[in-house]
C-alpha positions in Angstrom: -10.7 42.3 -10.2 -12.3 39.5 -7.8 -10.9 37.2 -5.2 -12.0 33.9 -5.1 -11.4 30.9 -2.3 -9.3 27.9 -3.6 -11.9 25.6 -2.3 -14.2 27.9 -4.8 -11.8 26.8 -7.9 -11.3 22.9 -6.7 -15.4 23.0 -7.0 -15.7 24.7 -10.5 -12.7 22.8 -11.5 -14.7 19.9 -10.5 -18.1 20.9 -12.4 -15.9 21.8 -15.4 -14.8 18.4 -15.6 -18.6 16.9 -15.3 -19.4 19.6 -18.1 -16.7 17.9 -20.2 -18.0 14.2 -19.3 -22.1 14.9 -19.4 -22.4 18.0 -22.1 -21.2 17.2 -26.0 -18.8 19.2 -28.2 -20.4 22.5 -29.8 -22.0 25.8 -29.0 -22.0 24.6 -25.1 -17.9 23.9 -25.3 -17.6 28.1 -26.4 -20.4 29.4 -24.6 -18.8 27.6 -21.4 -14.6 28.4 -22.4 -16.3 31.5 -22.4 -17.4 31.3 -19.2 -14.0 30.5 -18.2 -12.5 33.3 -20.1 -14.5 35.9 -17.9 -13.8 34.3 -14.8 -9.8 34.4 -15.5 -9.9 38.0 -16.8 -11.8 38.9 -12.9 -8.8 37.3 -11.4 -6.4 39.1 -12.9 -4.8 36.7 -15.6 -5.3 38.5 -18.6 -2.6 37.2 -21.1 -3.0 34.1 -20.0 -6.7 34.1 -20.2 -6.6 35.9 -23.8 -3.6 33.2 -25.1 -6.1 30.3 -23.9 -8.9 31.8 -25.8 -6.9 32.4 -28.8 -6.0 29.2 -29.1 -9.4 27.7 -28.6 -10.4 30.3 -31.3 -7.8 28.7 -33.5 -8.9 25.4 -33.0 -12.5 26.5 -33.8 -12.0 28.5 -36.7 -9.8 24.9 -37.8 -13.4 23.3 -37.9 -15.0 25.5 -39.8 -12.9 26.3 -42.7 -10.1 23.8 -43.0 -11.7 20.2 -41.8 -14.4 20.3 -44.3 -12.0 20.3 -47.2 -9.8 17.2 -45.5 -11.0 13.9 -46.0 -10.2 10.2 -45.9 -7.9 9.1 -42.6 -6.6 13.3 -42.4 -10.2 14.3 -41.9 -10.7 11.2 -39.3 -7.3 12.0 -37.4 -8.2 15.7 -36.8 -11.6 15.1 -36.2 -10.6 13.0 -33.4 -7.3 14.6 -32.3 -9.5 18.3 -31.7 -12.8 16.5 -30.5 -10.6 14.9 -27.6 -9.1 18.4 -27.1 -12.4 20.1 -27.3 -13.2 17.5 -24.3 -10.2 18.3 -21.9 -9.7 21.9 -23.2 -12.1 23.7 -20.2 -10.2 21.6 -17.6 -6.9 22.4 -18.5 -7.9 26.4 -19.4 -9.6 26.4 -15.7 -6.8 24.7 -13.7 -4.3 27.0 -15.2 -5.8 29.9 -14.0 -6.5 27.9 -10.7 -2.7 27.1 -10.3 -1.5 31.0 -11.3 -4.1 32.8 -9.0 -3.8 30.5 -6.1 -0.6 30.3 -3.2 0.8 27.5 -2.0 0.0 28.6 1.5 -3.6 29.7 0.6 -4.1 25.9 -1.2 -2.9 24.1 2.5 -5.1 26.5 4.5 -8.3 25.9 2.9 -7.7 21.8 2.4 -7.3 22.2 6.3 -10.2 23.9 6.5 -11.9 21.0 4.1 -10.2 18.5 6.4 -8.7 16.7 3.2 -6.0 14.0 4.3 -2.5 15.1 4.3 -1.4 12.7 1.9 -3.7 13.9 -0.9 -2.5 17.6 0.5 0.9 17.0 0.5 1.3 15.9 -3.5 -0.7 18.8 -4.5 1.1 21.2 -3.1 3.7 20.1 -4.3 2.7 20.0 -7.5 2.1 23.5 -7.5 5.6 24.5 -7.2 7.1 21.9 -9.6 5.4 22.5 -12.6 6.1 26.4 -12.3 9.7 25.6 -11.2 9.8 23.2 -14.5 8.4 25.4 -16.7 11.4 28.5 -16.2 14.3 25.4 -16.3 12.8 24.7 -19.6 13.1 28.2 -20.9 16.4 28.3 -19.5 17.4 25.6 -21.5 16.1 26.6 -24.5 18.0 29.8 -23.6 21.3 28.0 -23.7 20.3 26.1 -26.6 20.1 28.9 -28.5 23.8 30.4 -27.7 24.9 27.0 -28.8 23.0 27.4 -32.1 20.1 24.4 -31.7 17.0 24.8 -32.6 13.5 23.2 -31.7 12.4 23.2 -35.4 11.2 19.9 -36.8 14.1 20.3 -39.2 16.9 21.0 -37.4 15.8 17.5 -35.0 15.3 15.5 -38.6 19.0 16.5 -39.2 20.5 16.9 -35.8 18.6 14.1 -33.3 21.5 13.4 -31.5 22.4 17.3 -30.8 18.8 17.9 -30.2 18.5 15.2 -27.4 21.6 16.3 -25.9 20.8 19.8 -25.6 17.2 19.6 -24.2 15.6 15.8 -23.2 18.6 15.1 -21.3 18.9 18.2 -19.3 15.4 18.4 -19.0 15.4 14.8 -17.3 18.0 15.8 -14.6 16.7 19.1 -14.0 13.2 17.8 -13.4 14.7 15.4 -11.1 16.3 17.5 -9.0 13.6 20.1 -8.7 11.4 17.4 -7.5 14.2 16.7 -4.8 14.5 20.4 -3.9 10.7 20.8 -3.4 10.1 17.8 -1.3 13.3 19.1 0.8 12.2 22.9 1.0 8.3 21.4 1.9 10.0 19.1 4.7 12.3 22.1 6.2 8.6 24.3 6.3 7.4 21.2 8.5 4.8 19.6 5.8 4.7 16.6 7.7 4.1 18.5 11.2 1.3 16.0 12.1 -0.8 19.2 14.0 -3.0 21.3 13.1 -1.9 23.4 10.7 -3.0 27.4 11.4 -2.7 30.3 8.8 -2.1 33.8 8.6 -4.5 34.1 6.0 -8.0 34.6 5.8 -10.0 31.8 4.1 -13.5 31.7 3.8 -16.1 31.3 1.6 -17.8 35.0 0.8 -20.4 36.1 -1.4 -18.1 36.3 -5.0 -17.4 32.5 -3.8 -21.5 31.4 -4.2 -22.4 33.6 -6.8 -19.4 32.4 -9.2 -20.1 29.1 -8.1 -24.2 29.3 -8.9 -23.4 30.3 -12.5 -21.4 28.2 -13.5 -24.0 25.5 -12.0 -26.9 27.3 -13.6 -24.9 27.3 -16.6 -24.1 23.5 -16.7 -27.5 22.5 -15.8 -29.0 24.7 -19.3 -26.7 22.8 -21.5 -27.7 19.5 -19.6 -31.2 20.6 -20.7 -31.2 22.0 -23.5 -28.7 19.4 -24.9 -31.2 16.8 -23.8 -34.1 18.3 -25.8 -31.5 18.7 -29.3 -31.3 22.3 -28.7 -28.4 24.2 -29.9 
């Protein structure tokens, strides 16, 4: 298992997006979720790095034995609907893993470091927290949902909107509201908005791991830029 810097994942996170914008669907989008698969499993996040890929996998095997027997507007809607995945799919696989492998206090030490403005700083670290924090009120809810006997299905909303809205969009709403609140507050009371120099425990530097991960995956983004220039597959 490796350790990585967080300024190391902002950067691949950024050349993971240009991969997405320059390089098209295909061989390149497995060969670099791939990639990404790797780099998860060094960090540590194994489930979450094998659910990622099993759902890509999914997707993919979708292509190739179910869309060519669609056709009409079905075969148009999917195409689209998983091409447009296909596109954002790497980002979202690679800032998941950046968000569960990196620490609040780790994230602030190294923008420092970057001297990034605080006011980008601030919302991102906050950010960090709230969708976490988000994410176990929702299974919570869906906890208490079912001791009251609701369920998620299609079926049961179709026949029960109202109890279905009650249940879980409204609490949702407030509890998301209220996180936000307690975040901001508990970021405040730690002395976010301190205007000095902020100084860490922690030790955050760029090593070795840092510019070998990060000359692979530009290695790797450059081939497909060639060889998807030349109609190579």
């Amino acid at each position: 298992m490796i350790a990585i810097d967080p300024r190391t994942k902002v950067i691949l996170l950024l050349i993971t997006a240009a991969f997405s914008a320059l390089i098209p669907n295909g061989i390149y989008t497995i060969v670099w979720t791939a990639l990404i698969a790797i780099l998860g499993a060094l960090l540590g996040e194994y489930v979450r790095t094998l659910r990622a890929a099993a759902v890509f996998a999914a997707l993919w095997m979708f292509i190739i034995f179910i869309l060519p027997h669609l056709s009409g507007v079905m075969h148009t809607s999917f195409l689209v609907w998983i091409g447009l995945i296909f596109k954002c799919y790497p980002c979202c696989m690679i800032a998941e893993i950046m968000i569960a492998t990196t620490q609040i206090g780790e994230f602030m030490a190294a923008m420092a470091k970057w001297k990034v403005p605080r006011n980008i700083v601030i919302p991102i670290a906050i950010m960090f927290r709230y969708f976490p924090t988000v994410k176990e009120d929702w299974n919570h809810i869906k906890d208490a949902m079912a001791l009251r006997g609701i369920s998620l299905s299609p079926w049961y909303f179709a026949k029960n909107p109202e109890s279905v809205i009650d249940a879980l969009y409204l609490p949702i709403l407030v509890t998301a509201s209220k996180t936000a609140d307690e975040l901001t507050a508990s970021a405040i009371t730690r002395g976010i908005e301190n205007p000095k120099m902020r100084t860490s425990r922690l030790d955050i530097r760029i090593r070795l791991i840092d510019h070998v991960v990060i000359i692979i995956f530009v290695v790797t983004l450059i081939m497909a830029l060639v060889l998807s220039e030349g109609g190579k597959v």
